[in-house]
C-alpha positions in Angstrom: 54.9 22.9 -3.9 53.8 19.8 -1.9 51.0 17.5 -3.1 49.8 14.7 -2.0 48.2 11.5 -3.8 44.7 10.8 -2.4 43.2 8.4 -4.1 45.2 6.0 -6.9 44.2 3.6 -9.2 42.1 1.8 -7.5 39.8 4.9 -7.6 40.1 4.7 -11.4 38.7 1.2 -11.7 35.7 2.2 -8.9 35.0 5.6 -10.7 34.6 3.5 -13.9 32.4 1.0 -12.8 29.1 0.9 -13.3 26.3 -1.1 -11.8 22.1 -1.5 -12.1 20.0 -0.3 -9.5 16.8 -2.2 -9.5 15.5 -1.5 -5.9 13.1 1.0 -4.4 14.8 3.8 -2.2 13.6 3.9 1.3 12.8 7.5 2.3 10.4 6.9 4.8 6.7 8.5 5.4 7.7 12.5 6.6 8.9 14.7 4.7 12.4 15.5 4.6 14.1 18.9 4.8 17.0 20.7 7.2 16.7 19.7 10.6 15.7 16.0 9.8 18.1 13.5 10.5 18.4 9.5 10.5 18.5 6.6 8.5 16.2 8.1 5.7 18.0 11.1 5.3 20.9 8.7 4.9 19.7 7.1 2.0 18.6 10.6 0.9 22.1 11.4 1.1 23.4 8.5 -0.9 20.9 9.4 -4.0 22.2 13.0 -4.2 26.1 12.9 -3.5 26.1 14.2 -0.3 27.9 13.1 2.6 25.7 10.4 4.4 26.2 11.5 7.9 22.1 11.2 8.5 22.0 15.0 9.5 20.1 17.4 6.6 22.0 20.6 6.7 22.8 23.1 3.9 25.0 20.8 1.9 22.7 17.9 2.0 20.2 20.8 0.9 22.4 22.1 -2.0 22.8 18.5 -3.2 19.3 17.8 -3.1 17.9 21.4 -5.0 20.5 20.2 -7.4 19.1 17.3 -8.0 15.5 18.4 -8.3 16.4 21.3 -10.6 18.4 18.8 -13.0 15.1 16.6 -12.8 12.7 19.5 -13.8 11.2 19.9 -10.2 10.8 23.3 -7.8 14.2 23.4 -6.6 13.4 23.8 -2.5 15.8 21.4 -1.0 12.7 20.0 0.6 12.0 16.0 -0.1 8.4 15.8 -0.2 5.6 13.1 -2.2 7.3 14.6 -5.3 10.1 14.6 -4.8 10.4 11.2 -3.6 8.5 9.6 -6.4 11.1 11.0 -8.8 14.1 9.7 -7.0 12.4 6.5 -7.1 10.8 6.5 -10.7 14.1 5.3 -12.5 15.2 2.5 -9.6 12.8 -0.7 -11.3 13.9 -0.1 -15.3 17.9 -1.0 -14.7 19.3 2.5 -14.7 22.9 2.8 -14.7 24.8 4.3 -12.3 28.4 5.0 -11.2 28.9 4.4 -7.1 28.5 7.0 -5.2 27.1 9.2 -8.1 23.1 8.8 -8.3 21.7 10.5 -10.8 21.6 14.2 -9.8 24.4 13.8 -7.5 26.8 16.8 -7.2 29.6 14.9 -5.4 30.5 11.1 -5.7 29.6 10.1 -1.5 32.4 7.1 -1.5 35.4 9.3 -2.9 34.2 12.9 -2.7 35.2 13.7 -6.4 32.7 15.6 -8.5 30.3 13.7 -10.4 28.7 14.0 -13.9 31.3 15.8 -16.0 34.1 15.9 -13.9 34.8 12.0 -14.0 37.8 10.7 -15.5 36.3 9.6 -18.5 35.4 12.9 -19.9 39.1 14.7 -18.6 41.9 14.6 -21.6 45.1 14.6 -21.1 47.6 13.1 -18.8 49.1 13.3 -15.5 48.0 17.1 -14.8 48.5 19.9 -12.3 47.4 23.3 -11.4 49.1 26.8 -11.3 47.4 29.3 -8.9 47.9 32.9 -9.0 46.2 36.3 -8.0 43.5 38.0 -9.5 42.3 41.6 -8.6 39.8 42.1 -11.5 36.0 42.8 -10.0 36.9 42.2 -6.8 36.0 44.9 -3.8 37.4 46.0 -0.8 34.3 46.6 1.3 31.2 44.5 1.7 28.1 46.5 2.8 25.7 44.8 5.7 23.1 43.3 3.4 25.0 43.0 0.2 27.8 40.5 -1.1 31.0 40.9 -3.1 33.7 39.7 -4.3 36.8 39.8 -2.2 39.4 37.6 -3.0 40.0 36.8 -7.1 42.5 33.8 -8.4 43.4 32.3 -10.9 43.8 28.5 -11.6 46.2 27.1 -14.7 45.6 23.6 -15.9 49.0 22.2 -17.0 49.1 19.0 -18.9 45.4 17.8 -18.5 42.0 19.0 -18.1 41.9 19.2 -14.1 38.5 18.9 -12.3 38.5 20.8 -8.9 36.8 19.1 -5.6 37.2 21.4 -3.2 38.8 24.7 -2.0 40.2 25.4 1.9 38.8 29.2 2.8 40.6 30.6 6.0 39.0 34.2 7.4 40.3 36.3 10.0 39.7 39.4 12.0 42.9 41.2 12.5 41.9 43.9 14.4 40.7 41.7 17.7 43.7 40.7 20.0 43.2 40.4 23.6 46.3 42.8 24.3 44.0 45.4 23.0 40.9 47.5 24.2 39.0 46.6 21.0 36.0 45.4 21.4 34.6 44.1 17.9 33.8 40.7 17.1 36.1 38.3 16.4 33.0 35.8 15.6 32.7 35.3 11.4 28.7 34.8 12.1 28.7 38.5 13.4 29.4 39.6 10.2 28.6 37.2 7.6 25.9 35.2 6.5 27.5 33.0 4.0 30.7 32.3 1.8 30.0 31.4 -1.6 32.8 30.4 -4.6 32.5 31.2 -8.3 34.2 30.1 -11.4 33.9 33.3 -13.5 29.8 34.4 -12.6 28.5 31.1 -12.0 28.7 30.0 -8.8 30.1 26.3 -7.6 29.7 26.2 -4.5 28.5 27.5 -1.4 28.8 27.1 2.8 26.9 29.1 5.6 29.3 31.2 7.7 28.2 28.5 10.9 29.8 26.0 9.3 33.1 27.2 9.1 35.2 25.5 12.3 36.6 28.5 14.8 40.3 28.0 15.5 42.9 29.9 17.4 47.0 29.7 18.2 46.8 28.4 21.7 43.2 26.7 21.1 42.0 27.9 24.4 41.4 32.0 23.9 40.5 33.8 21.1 44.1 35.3 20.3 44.3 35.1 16.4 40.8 33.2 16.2 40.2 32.7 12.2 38.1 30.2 10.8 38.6 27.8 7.9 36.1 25.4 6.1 36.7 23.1 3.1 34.3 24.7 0.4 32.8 21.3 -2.1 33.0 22.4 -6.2 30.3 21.2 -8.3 31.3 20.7 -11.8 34.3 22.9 -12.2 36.4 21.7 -15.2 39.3 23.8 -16.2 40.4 22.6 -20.0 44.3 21.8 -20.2 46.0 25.0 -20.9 43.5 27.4 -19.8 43.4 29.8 -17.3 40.0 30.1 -15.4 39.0 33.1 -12.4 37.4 32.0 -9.7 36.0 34.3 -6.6 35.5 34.0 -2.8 32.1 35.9 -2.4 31.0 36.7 1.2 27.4 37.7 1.5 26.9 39.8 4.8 24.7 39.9 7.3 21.6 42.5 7.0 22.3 44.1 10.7 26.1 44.8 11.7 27.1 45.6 15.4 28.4 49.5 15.0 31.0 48.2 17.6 31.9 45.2 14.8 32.0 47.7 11.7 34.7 50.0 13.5 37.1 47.2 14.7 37.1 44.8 11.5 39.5 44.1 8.7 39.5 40.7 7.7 41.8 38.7 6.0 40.6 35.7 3.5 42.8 33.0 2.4 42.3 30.3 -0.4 44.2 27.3 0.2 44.6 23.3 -0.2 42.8 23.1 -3.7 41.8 19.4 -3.7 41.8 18.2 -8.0 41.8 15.5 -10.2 43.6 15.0 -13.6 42.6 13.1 -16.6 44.6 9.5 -14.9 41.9 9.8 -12.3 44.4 10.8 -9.3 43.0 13.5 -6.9 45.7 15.5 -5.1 45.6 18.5 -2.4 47.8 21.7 -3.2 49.0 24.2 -1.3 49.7 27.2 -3.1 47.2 29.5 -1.4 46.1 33.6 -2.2 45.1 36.1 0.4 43.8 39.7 0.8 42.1 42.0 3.6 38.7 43.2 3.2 36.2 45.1 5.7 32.2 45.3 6.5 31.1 48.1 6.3 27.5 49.4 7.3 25.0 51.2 4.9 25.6 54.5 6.2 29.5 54.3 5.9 29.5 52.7 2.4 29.3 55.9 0.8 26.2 54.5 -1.5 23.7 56.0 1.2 23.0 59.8 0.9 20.4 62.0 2.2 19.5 65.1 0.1 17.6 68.2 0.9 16.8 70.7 -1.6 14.1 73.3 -2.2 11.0 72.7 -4.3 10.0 74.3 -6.9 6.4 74.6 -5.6 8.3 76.6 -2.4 6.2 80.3 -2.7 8.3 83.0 -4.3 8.5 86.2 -1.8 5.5 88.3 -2.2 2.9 89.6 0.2 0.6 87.7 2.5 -3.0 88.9 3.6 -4.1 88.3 7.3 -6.3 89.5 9.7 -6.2 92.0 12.1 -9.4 90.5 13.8 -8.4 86.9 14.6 -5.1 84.2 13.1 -5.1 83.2 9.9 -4.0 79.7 8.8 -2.5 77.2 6.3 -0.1 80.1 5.5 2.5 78.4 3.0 6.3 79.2 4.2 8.4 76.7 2.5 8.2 73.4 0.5 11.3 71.2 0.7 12.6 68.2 -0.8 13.8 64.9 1.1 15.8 62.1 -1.6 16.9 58.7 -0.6 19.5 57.2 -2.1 21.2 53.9 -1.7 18.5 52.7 1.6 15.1 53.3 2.9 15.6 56.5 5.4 13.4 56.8 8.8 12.6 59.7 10.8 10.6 60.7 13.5 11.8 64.1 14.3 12.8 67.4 12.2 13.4 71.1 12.7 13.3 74.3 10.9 14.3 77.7 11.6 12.2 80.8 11.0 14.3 83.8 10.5 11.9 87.3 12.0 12.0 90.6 10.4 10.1 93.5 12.0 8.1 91.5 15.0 9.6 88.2 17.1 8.2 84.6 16.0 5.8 84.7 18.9 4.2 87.8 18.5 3.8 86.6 14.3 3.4 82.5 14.8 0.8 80.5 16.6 1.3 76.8 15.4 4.1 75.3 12.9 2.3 72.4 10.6 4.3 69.8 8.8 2.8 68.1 5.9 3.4 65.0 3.2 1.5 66.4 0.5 -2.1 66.5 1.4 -1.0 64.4 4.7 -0.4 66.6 8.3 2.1 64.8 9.5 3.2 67.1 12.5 2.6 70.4 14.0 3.8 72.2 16.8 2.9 75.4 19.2 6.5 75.4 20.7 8.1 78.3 18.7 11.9 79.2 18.6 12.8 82.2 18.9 14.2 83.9 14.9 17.3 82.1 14.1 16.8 79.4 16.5 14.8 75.6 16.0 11.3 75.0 16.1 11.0 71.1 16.3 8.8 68.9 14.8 7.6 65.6 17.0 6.0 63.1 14.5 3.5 60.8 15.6 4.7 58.4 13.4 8.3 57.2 11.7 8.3 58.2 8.2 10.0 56.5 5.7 11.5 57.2 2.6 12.0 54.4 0.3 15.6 53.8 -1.2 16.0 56.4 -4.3 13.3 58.1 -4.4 11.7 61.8 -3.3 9.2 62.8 -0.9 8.0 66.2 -0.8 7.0 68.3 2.4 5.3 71.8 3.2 5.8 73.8 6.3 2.4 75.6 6.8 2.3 78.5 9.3 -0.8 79.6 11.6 -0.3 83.2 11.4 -1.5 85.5 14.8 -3.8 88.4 14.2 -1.8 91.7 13.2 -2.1 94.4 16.4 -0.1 97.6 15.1 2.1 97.0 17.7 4.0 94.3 18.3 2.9 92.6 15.0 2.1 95.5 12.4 2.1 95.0 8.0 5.2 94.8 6.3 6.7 91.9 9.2 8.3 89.1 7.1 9.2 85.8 8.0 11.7 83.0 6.4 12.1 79.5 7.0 14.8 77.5 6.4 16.3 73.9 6.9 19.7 72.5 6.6 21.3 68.8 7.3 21.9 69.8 10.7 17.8 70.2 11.1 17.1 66.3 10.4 18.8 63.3 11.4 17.5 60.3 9.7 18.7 56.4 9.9 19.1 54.2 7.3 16.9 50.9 6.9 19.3 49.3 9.1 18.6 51.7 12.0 22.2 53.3 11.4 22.3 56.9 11.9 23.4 58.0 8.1 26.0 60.7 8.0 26.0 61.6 4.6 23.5 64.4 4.2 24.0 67.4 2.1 21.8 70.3 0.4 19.4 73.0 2.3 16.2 74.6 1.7 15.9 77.9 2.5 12.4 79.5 1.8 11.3 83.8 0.2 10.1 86.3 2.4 6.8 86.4 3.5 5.6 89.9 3.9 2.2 90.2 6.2 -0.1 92.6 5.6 -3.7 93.0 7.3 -4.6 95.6 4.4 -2.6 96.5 1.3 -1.8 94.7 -2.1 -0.8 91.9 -3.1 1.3 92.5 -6.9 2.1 89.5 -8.8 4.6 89.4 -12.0 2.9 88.7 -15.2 5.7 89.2 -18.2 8.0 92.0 -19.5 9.4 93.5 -22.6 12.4 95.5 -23.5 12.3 97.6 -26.8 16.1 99.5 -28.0 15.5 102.8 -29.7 18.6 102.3 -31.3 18.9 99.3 -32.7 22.7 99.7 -33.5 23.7 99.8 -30.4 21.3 99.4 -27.7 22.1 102.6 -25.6 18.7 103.6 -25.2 15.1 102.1 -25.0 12.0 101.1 -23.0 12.0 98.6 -20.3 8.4 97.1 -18.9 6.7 95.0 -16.5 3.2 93.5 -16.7 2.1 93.5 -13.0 -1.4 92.1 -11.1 -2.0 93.9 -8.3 -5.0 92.8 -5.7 -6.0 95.0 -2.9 -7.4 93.5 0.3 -8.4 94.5 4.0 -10.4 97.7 3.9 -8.6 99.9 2.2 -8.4 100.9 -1.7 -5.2 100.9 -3.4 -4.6 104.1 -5.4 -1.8 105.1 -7.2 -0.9 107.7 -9.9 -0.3 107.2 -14.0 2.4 109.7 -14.7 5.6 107.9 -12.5 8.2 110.3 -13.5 9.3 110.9 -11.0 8.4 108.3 -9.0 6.0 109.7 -6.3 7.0 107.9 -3.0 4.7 106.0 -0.7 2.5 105.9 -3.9 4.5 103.8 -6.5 8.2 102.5 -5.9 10.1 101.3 -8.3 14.3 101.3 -9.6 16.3 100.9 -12.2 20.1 100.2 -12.2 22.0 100.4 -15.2 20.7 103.5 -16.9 19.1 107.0 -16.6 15.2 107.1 -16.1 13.8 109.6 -18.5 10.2 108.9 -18.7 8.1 106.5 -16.8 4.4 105.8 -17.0 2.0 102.9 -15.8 -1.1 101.9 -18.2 -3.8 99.4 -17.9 -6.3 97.5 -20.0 -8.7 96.4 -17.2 -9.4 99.9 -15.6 -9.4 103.0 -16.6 -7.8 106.0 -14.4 -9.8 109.2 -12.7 -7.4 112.1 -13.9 -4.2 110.2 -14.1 -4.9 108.3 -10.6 -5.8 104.3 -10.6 -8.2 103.2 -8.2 -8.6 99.8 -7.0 -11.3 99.2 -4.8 -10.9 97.0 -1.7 -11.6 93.0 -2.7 -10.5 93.9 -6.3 -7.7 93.3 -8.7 -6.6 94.9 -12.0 -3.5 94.0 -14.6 -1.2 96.6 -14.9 2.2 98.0 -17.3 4.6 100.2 -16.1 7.1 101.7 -18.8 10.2 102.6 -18.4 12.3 104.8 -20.6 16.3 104.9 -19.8 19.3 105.9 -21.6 23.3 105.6 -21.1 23.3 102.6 -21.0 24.6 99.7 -23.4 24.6 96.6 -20.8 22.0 95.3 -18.3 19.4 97.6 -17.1 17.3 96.0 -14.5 13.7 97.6 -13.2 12.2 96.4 -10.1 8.5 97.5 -8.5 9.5 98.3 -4.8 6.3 99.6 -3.3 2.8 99.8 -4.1 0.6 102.6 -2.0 2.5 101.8 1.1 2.8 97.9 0.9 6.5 96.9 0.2 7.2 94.7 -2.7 9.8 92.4 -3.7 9.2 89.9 -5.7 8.2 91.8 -9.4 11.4 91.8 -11.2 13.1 92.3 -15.2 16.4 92.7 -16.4 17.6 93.3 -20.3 20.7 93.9 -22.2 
């Protein structure tokens, strides 16, 4: 292991001294913040540690929000009224100070060693030196456009002293970008990171923007192995003789990654040339060094960015629909579907179902498609695919979805008038939607490719005049208790007629008298059935439900040889189909 002395004791004595500052810094009538340079921000420099170069950059504004935080001020990095009277309010009252290390200073301008702490005085021990080894703990192997982690952990032993670190040498390359290749991803760090910070445990101490680092290659003219390397400043980092502290590299990304960049990158980070200083005062380099490979990644390909599509359950159960036979009928209720976000905002401007015919085509049933956000039409179309096939959706507007949450949507159907021909009662339709029917990008403008679940809508049964029967409850009653081989089945049913016609159907159901009253039961042997009601009373054993009106209804069924599930089901209704009135028992 090769170190190297860089400053002896003749730092000591200078680190030691200390002197009284009695006049008034000159920092000049403007204020001060990144861009400014010159003699002001020189002596701006020199009050908070930085290196006094004139030019206010991101160190020089670390060092100075570090200084304003430690004197109670809003920590901006920008060197306004305020801030100036503050750096000047202790210079007439003989404050002490050590060279190079103003109050608030982060680094000591004349020998680069950290101030405040990290001087020799407060180190114990003697002459010291450092042990470096890896560290895989909370570290990742992916860092998302946007986000930041951890991607290189070590470890750093102080061996007989406390040992202050100064600095730390980060090298990054690309591996995947050679000229010999067809690649064409960046080699550029800036393309895919916004900064590179370093922590001791979770605080952070120290930081440098990704355009500071200095580009360097193996020939120095192309970019064949390009990496770049920047000395990374500590501030206060004091690792107690015997101990054993973790530090991280952090790399925060940049919000918007090249999709060309995300599938040609795997970079390589190295920690190197750890400058330090023991308790004798002597600051050395090492060069013991710790490397890893990492990649971007973008939202969609993090696997934290899903799209889900499920049914609602506010989607219409199948059942029968009135319409006309005179003219369309509208805001006819097919499906409602949900849409969940997860892991990034999600934009669309386009999406497709599919409606699935039974008995007529979707032209001679549909008219218009309407899309709606709850109360909010959002879309609607004339252009109708034929059954099985798309019908798309156009919005006039992107819609977004915000990161983990749930939006709900309708698909509402204008339905044409019914002809007896090519359109007659009992046609059904369906609509459905699967991940293939939307494609939606992230908040990025990535196309996500994680999308998963379907919606898939009842039938819809059209009818111009007929019923409309509606479940209501059911009860199951064994007539022998012991062991359930026989007993009574029931439904409680609602049945509205509509269009012109009456709805009449007979009391006594055993047997079933078809076109009048459908119904089944698997599991068992009917032996008596018989359909009551509370609300109107029947003519001779036949119930008559006058066109426009509605009445609640029980049919009772007995069964025997049975002693498992029965299950009873209404099927038809005086010639209208039914589907949806349902019971099972054990």
């Amino acid at each position: 292991m090769l170190k190297k002395f860089l400053i002896g004791s003749v730092a000591v004595f200078a680190l030691g001294l200390a002197l009284s500052v009695s006049a008034a810094y000159d920092l000049g009538p403007t204020t001060l913040r990144v861009g400014s340079t010159g003699e002001y921000v020189k002596t701006l420099q020199m009050i908070v540690g930085a290196n006094a170069d004139g030019q206010f950059g991101p160190m020089t504004a670390a060092a100075v929000k570090a200084w304003q935080a430690s004197h109670g001020l809003v920590a901006d990095g920008i060197v306004g009224p305020a801030t100036k009277a503050a750096m000047n309010a202790g210079t007439t009252g003989g404050t002490t100070t050590t060279p190079g290390c103003p109050a608030g200073a982060l680094f000591n301008s004349m020998t680069g060693a950290p101030c405040g702490t990290t001087t020799p005085g407060t180190l114990q021990g003697g002459a010291g030196d450092i042990e470096l080894s890896s560290y895989s703990t909370n570290t990742e192997d992916y860092v998302v456009e946007g986000g930041e982690e951890n991607v290189l952990g070590f470890k750093v032993e102080a061996v007989d002293s406390d040992i202050a670190l100064t600095s730390v040498k980060v090298t990054l390359e690309n591996l995947l970008v050679e000229p010999a290749t067809d690649l064409t991803g960046s080699y550029r760090l800036t393309d895919y990171a916004d900064s590179v910070e370093i922590y001791k445990g979770s605080t952070k101490v120290g930081e440098v923007d990704a355009s500071d680092f200095t580009k360097k290659s193996a020939d120095g003219v192309t970019y064949l192995n390009t990496y770049y390397t920047k000395s990374v400043s500590l501030s206060g980092v004091v690792i107690e003789e015997g101990d054993k502290d973790a530090f991280y590299v952090k790399v925060v990304a940049t919000s918007n990654l090249d999709s060309s960049d995300v599938d040609q990158n795997n970079w390589e980070v190295t920690v190197g040339d750890i400058r330090f200083q023991d308790a004798t005062g002597v600051i050395m380099s090492d060069t013991q060094s710790e490397s890893t490979t990492f990649e971007f990644t973008d939202l969609s390909g993090s696997g934290d960015v899903e799209l889900t599509i499920s049914k609602a359950t506010s989607s219409p159960s199948a059942g029968n629909v009135e319409v006309s036979d005179t003219g369309s009928t509208s805001n006819v209720k097919l499906l409602d579907f949900k849409l969940k976000a997860e892991g990034s905002d999600m934009s669309f401007d386009q999406m497709s179902v599919v409606l699935t015919a039974s008995g007529a085509t979707t032209a001679a049933m549909v008219e218009e498609l309407v899309l709606k956000n709850g109360s909010d039409e959002i879309a609607s179309t004339d252009t109708i695919g034929v059954s099985g096939a798309n019908t798309t959706f156009d919005l006039d507007d992107i819609f977004t979805i915000d990161a983990d949450s749930t939006e709900t949507f309708s698909v509402y159907a204008t339905i044409k008038e019914v002809d007896g021909t090519d359109f007659m009662d009992g046609d059904s339709l369906i609509a459905s939607l699967t991940d293939a029917n939307i494609a939606v990008e992230d908040e990025n403008g990535d196309v996500v490719i994680d999308e998963s679940g379907s919606a898939t809508g009842a039938s819809q049964y059209f009818y111009s005049v007929g019923a409309i029967v509606t479940y209501i409850s059911e009860s199951f009653t064994a007539e022998d208790a012991a062991d359930f081989i026989d007993g009574t089945i029931s439904i409680k049913f609602n049945v509205e007629a509509f269009g012109d016609n009456d709805v009449v159907f007979t009391e006594d159901q055993f047997p079933e008298i078809a076109g009048e009253f459908g119904y089944t039961l698997a599991g068992g042997t009917v032996t008596d059935a018989l359909i009551t009601s509370n609300d109107l009373e029947d003519d001779a054993g036949t119930f008559t439900i006058t066109a426009g009106g509605e009445a609640d209804f029980t049919l009772s069924v007995k069964f025997s040889g049975t002693s498992g599930f029965v299950t009873l089901q209404i099927d038809e209704v005086d010639g209208t189909t039914v589907s949806n009135v349902k019971t099972s028992a054990h």
